[in-house]
C-alpha positions as a printed NumPy array, in Angstrom:
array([[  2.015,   8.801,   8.266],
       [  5.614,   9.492,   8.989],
       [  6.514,   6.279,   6.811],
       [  4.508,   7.451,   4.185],
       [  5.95 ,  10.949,   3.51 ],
       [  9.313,   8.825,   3.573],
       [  8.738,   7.603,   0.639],
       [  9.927,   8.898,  -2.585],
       [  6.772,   7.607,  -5.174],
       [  7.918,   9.704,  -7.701],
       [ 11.384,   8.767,  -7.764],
       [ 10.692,   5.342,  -7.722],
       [  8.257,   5.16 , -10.704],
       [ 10.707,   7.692, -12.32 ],
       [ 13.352,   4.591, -11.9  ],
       [ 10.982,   1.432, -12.52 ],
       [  7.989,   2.749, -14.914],
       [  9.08 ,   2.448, -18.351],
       [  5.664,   3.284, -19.86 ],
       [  5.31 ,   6.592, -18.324],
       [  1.986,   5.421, -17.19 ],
       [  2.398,   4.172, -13.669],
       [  0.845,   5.893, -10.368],
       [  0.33 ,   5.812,  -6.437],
       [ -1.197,   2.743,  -5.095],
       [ -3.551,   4.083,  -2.654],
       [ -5.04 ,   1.338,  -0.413],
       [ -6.518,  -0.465,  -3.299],
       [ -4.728,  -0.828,  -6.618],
       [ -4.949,   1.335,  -9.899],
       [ -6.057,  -1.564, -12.014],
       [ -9.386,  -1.091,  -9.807],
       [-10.607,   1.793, -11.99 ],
       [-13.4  ,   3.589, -11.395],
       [-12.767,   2.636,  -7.345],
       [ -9.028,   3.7  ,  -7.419],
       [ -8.656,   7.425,  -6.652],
       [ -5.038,   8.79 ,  -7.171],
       [ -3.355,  10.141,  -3.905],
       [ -1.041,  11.884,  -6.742],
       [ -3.678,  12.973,  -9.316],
       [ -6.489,  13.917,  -7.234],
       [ -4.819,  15.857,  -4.156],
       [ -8.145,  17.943,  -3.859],
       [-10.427,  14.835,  -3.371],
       [ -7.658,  13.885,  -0.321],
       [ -7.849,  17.341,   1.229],
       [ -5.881,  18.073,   4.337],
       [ -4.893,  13.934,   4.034],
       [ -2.76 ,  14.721,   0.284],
       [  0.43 ,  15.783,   2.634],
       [  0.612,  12.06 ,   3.689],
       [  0.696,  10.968,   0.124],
       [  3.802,  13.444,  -0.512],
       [  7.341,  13.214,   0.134],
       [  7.988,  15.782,   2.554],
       [ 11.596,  14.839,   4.888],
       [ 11.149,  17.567,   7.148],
       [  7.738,  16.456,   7.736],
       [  8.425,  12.838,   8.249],
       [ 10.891,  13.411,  10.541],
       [  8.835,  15.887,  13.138],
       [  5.901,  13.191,  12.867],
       [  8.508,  10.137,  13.808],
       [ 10.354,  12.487,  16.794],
       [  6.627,  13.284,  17.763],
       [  5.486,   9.34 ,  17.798],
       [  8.525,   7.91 ,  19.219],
       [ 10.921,  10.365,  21.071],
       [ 13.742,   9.992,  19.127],
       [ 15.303,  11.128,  15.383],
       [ 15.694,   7.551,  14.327],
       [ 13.868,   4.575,  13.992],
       [ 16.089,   0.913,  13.328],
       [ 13.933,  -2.069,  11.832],
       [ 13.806,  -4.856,   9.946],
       [ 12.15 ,  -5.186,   6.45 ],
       [ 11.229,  -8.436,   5.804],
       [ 10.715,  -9.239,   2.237],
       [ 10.996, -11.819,  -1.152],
       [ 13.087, -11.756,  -4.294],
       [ 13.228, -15.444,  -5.06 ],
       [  9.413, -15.174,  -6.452],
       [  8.568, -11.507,  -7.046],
       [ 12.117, -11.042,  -9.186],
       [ 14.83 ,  -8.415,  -9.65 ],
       [ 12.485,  -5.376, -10.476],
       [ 10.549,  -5.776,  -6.474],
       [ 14.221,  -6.417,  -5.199],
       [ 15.393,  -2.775,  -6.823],
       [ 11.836,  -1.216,  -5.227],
       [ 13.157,  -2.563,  -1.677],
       [ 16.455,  -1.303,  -2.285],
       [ 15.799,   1.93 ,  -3.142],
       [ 13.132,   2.14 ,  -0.029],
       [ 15.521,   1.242,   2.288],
       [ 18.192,   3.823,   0.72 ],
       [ 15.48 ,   6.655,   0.615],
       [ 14.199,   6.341,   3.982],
       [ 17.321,   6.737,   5.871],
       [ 16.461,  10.626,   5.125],
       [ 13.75 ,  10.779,   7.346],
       [ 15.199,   8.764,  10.093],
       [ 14.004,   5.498,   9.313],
       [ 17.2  ,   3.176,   9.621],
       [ 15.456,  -0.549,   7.415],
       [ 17.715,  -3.143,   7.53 ],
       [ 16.494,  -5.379,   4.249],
       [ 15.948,  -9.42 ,   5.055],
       [ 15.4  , -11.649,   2.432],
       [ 13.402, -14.712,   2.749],
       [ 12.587, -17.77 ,   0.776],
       [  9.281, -17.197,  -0.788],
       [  7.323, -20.608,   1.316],
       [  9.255, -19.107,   4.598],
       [  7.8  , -15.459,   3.618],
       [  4.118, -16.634,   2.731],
       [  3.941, -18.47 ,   6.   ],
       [  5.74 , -15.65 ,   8.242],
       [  5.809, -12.39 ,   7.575],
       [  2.849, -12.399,   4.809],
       [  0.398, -13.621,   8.099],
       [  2.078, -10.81 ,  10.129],
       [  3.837, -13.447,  12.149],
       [  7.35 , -11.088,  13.084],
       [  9.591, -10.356,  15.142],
       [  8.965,  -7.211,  17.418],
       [  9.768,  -4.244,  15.786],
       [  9.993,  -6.062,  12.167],
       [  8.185,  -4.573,   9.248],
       [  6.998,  -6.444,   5.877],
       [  7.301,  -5.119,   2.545],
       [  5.548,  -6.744,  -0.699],
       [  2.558,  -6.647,  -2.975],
       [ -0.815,  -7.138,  -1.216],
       [ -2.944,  -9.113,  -3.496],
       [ -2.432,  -9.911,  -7.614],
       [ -5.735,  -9.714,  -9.278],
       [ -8.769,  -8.312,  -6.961],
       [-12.14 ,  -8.992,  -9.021],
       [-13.884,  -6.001,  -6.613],
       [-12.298,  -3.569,  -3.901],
       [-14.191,  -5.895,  -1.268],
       [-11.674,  -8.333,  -1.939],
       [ -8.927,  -6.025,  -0.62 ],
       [-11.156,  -4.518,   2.311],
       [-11.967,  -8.478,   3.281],
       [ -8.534,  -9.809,   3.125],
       [ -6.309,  -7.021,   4.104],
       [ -8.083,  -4.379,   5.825],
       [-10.922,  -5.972,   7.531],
       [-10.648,  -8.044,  11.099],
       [-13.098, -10.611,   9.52 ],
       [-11.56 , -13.9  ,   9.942],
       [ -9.355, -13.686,   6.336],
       [ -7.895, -10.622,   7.942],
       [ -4.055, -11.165,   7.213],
       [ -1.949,  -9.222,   9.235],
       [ -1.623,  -9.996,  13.295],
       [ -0.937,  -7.733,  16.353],
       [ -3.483,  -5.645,  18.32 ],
       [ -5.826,  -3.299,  16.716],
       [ -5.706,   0.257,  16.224],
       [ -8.71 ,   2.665,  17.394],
       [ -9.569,   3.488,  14.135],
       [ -9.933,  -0.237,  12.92 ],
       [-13.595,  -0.247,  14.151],
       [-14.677,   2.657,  11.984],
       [-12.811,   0.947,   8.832],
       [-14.575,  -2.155,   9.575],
       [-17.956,  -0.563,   9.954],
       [-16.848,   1.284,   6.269],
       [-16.227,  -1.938,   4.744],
       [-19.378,  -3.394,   6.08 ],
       [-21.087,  -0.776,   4.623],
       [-19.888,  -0.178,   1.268],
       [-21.178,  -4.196,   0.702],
       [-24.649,  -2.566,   1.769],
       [-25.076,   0.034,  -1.202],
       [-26.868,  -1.1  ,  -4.268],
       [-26.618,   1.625,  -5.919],
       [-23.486,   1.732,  -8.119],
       [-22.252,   5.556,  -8.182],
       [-23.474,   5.856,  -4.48 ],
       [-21.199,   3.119,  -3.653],
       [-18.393,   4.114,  -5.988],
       [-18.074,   7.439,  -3.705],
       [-18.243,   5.681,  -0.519],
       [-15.234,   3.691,  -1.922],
       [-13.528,   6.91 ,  -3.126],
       [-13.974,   8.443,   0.675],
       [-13.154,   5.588,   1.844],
       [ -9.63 ,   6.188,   0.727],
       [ -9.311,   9.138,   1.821],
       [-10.242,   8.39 ,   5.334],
       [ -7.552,   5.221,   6.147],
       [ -5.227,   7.981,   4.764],
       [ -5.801,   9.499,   8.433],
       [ -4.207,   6.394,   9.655],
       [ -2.421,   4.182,   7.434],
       [ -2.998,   0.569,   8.514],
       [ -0.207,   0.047,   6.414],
       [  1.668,   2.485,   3.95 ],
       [  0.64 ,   1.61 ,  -0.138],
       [  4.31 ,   2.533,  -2.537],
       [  4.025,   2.829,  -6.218],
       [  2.483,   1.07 ,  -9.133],
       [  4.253,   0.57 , -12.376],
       [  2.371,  -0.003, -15.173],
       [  2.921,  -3.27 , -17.378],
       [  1.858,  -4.919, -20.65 ],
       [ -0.539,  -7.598, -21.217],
       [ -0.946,  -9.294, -24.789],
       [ -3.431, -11.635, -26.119],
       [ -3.478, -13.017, -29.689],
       [ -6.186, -11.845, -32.16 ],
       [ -7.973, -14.745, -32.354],
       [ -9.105, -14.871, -28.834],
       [-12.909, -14.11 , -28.293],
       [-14.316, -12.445, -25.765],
       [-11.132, -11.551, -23.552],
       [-11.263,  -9.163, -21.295],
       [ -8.325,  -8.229, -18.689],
       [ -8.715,  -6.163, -15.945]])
């Protein structure tokens, strides 16, 4: 939570967005309309959880002096460049510079993208190490993110010991596979959102929006 209100999503899509259009991931992407729901455009739907979602240095800082005893927290960031380009090396350049007012003290590592996949994507770090990057490129349904990312099913991606709160997310994402009935589900998704905002398995940035052509002649395309 502390990480969270670290971050500066505004300023960051205010610096990368170019078409105006960008947003919050929240812990599935925007592109997963009508599942997404905004942590910045729908505050009310997040209730007492919506502070998370906003920078707030003062806050940050009381929550990481509360959780570890001290006003600063030193880590390393693992992350890639070589594949993901110049526009995800600016996003972990200005995380790292942004943090440091709340405390949090990232020291960036850059790794060959085969090295990265087979490291610190599978959560294999060293103690006290930290992994930045996009979770998944094109998820077809938000089970595809619950399975692979959030869920301890045997996809799960990310190692060390479990929270307390991962056996209520798994029973969620067991769950929402249950409902047949589409706008019953689509709300169970929505509050499903809201509650890993009480506990952050990991801490979603920004989105910037892009462009995506076709040519006229192509039937029946449809990008999502």
């Amino acid at each position: 939570q502390a990480l969270s209100m670290a971050l500066d999503r505004d300023g960051y899509l205010k610096v990368q967005d170019g078409t105006g259009k960008g947003n919050y991931f929240s812990f599935i992407p925007p592109g997963l309309a009508p599942f997404y729901l905004s942590p910045r455009d729908q505050k009310a739907k997040y209730g007492a959880q919506a502070k998370y979602w906003t920078r707030d240095v003062k806050g940050a800082r009381e929550l990481l002096k509360a959780a570890t005893g001290s006003d600063t927290l030193k880590f390393k960031l693992f992350c890639n460049v070589d594949r993901y380009g110049s526009e995800a090396q600016q996003a972990w350049e200005l995380f790292a510079a942004t943090l440091k007012d709340a405390g949090f003290e990232a020291e960036l590592v850059y790794q060959e993208y085969g090295s990265y996949i087979q490291s610190t994507y599978l959560g294999k770090m060293p103690e006290g190490g930290c992994a930045c990057g996009p979770l998944i490129g094109s998820p077809r349904d938000p089970d595809n993110m619950f399975n692979n990312y959030w869920s301890e099913s045997a996809r799960h991606n990310w190692g060390g010991t479990p929270i307390e709160q991962q056996k209520d997310i798994d029973a969620m994402i067991v769950k929402q596979r249950t409902l047949l009935d589409p706008k019953e589900r689509l709300q169970f998704i929505q509050d499903m959102q809201v509650k890993m905002s009480e506990s952050f398995l990991v801490v979603p940035y920004h989105s910037s929006a892009g462009w995506v052509y076709a040519n006229p002649w192509v039937k029946n395309w449809y990008h999502k």
